[in-house]
Steps between C-alpha positions, in 0.01 A plus 500: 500500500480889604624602160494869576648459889779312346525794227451759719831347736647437159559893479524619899807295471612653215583215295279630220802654361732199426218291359643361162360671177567266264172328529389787256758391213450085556114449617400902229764447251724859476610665215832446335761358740819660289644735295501256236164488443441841561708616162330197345166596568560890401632414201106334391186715378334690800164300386667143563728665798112587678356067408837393654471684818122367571604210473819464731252338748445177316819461248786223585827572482560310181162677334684837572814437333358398221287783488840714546694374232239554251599719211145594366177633535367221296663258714398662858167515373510084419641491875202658658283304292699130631516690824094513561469175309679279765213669783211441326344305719198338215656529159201476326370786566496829297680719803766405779290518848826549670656754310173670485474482882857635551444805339192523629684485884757735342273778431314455804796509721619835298171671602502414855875605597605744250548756787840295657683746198546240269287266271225363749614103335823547593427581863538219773138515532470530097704149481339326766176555362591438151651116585248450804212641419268726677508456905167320584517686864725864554595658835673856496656622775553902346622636859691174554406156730564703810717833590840345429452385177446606096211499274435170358194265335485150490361294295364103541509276279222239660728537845799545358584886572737727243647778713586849307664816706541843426864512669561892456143619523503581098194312395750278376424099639797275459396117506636378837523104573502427874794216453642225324136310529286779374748536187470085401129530576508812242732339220232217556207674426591685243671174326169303503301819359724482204450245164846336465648659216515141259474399203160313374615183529610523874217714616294282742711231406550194787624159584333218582599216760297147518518383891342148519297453843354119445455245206175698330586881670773770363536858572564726223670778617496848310848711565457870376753783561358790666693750313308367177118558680303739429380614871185709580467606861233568766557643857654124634629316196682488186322275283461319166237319426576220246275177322691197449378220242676131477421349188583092541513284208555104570752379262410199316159574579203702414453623856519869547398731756518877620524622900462944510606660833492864609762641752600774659868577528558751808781671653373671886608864520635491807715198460728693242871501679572152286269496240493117318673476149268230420124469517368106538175413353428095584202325349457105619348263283417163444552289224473126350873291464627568171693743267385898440535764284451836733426848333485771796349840395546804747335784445523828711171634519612845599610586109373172347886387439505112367801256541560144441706194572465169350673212731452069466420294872484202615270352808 
């Protein structure tokens, strides 16, 4: 695809103007969405007003009105403390990698486009890089694509591009998706970047199906929720890489044994419009007739994250 052809007919025909803005308050979560919350939120501690605002890109809608109907200091401060708890993606550590990392992004993204007249985080750009990351490849077009069109830079995510235009010449650059496709791709994206916000028990939780193939051969197939992964990225893939262990114990019998598999759960970048719910992870193996006792361990080795399940068989 001619990404900046199509972009560059994109605004001779002048359809930049009607494309939809509300990607910016879905995919880089806005600030309050009524007068409601406004009074709500005035009515708190300028301290706890400034946490609640840097995090509007990550909180649910339930998280938030809690968070609103919270009479104290004592108790907002318990809030942010549940808040970072649920994203900590290895609990047994001393600090919160994630949280760490946002703020991290946050301050970063405030250095580089403070000049747009308002905090450089809060920009389009600010937001983008704060739940994306840092572009691994930047083109800026400062005189515009050709003649006819506006100053822009976009940014690729492996080939996935992020298009930004300054629409009245300001310095100003609005996020602007090219369609319906380029939106899902960027809800996606951004989706799969993020820990599910969960509670221990559920985190990297999954289900497990036994499909029976002959007399002496079973699959056991591994369902995980995507929402619940923790995803790392490189320029094609969003990936986890996980170690699963099947601990079989033959009832009635001393017999015991241990199989220990390492796989790869991936997502391709560029397959995003319908991402899948559900990732599969299917392990055949072979076993003698008879009755079993199955413990399955999976652990994600991105953040060292253990879970369990204990289930009886029979071959």
């Amino acid at each position: 695809m001619n990404l900046m052809a199509d972009y560059g007919n994109y605004l001779r025909n002048g359809l930049i103007r009607f494309i939809p803005l509300f990607l910016i308050s879905v995919l880089l979560v806005t600030a309050l969405g009524c007068s409601k919350d406004y009074w709500l939120l005035k009515k708190i501690s300028t301290e706890y007003q400034d946490s609640f605002r840097k995090i509007k890109f990550l909180i649910t809608k339930e998280e938030k009105r809690e968070f609103l109907n919270l009479s104290t200091d004592e108790e907002r401060e318990e809030f942010f403390k549940q808040f970072w708890a649920k994203r900590d993606p290895d609990p047994e550590t001393v600090g919160n990698e994630f949280r760490d990392e946002y703020f991290s992004r946050i301050s970063r993204a405030d250095h580089l486009f403070s000049h747009e007249g308002k905090n450089g985080w809060e920009t389009d750009r600010g937001r983008a890089y704060i739940l994306l990351g840092p572009p691994e490849f930047k083109e800026s077009y400062p005189m515009g694509y050709s003649q006819y069109s506006l100053p822009s830079e976009v940014w690729y995510y492996g080939n996935f591009p992020v298009i930004f235009i300054d629409r009245n010449r300001s310095g100003s650059f609005d996020l602007t998706p090219l369609g319906a496709r380029h939106i899902s791709q960027l809800l996606a994206g951004a989706q799969l970047l993020k820990p599910g916000v969960v509670g221990k028990k559920e985190l990297y939780n999954f289900r497990c199906q036994i499909e029976k193939i002959s007399e002496n051969n079973i699959n056991i197939i591994l369902l995980l929720k995507n929402k619940n992964i923790y995803f790392k990225s490189d320029s094609k893939y969003f990936y986890s890489d996980v170690r699963i262990t099947l601990n079989f114990n033959m009832l009635n019998s001393e017999n015991s044994f241990s199989i220990k598999r390492d796989k790869r759960i991936a997502i391709e970048k560029s397959n995003l419009k319908d991402p899948a719910e559900v990732s599969e992870l299917i392990i055949p193996v072979n076993l003698r007739k008879g009755r079993y006792e199955l413990t399955i361990i999976l652990e994600n080795r991105e953040n060292g994250i253990k879970v369990q399940k204990r289930i009886r068989l029979k071959v």
